[in-house]
TORDODREN-929958 format. One record per residue (C-alpha): x, y, z; residue in one letter. Coordinates in steps of 0.2 Angstrom, whole numbers, plus 5000, padded with zeros to 4 digits. Each point is the difference from the previous one (the first is absolute). Layout:
<atoms>
XYZA
...
</atoms>
This chain:
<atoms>
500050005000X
501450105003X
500850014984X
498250024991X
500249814992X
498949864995X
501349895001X
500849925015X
501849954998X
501149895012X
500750175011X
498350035003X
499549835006X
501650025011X
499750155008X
498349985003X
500549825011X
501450115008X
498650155006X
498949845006X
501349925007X
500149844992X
502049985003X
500349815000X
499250014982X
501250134994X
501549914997X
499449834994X
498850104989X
501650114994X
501149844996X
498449954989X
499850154991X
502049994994X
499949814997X
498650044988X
500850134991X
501549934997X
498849864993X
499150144988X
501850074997X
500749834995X
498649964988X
499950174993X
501749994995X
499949814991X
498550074991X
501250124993X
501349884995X
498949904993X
499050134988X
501850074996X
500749844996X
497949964989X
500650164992X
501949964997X
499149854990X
498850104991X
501350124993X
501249854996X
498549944990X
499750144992X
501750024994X
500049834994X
498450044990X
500950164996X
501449914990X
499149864993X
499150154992X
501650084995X
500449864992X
498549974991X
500350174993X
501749954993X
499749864992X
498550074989X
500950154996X
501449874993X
498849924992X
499250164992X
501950074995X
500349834991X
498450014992X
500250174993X
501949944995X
499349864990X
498750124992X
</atoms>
């Protein structure tokens, strides 16, 4: 109410146990919070690896698809240069 938020966060939670008195809760409730953050952070952070290494992938396709292109151009300009030479 204070900060004029819908929201409640984890300080809040906190501080309200501390103006009620809830002390014994405090630190196992504390330990919680960082065990489940760590938990959040770590599978942030494989989410990341894993789309950068889906995108790594992508691109490599696409570079593959990119020459294979290339490649088809080549060969049917050769093909066009030999028929203009034979004509």
């Amino acid at each position: 109410m204070k900060g004029k938020r819908k929201t409640l966060n984890a300080g809040d939670v906190l501080s309200a146990m501390e103006e009620m008195e809830f002390q014994r809760f405090m630190v196992p409730l504390k330990e919680s919070l960082e065990v489940y953050r760590r938990e959040q952070k770590g599978k942030k952070e494989a989410r990341k690896d894993k789309d950068k290494k889906a995108d790594s992938e992508e691109q490599d396709k696409s570079r593959e698809e990119d020459n294979d292109d290339d490649d088809e151009r080549m060969e049917e300009e050769e093909q066009n240069d030999e028929e203009e030479v034979d004509n």
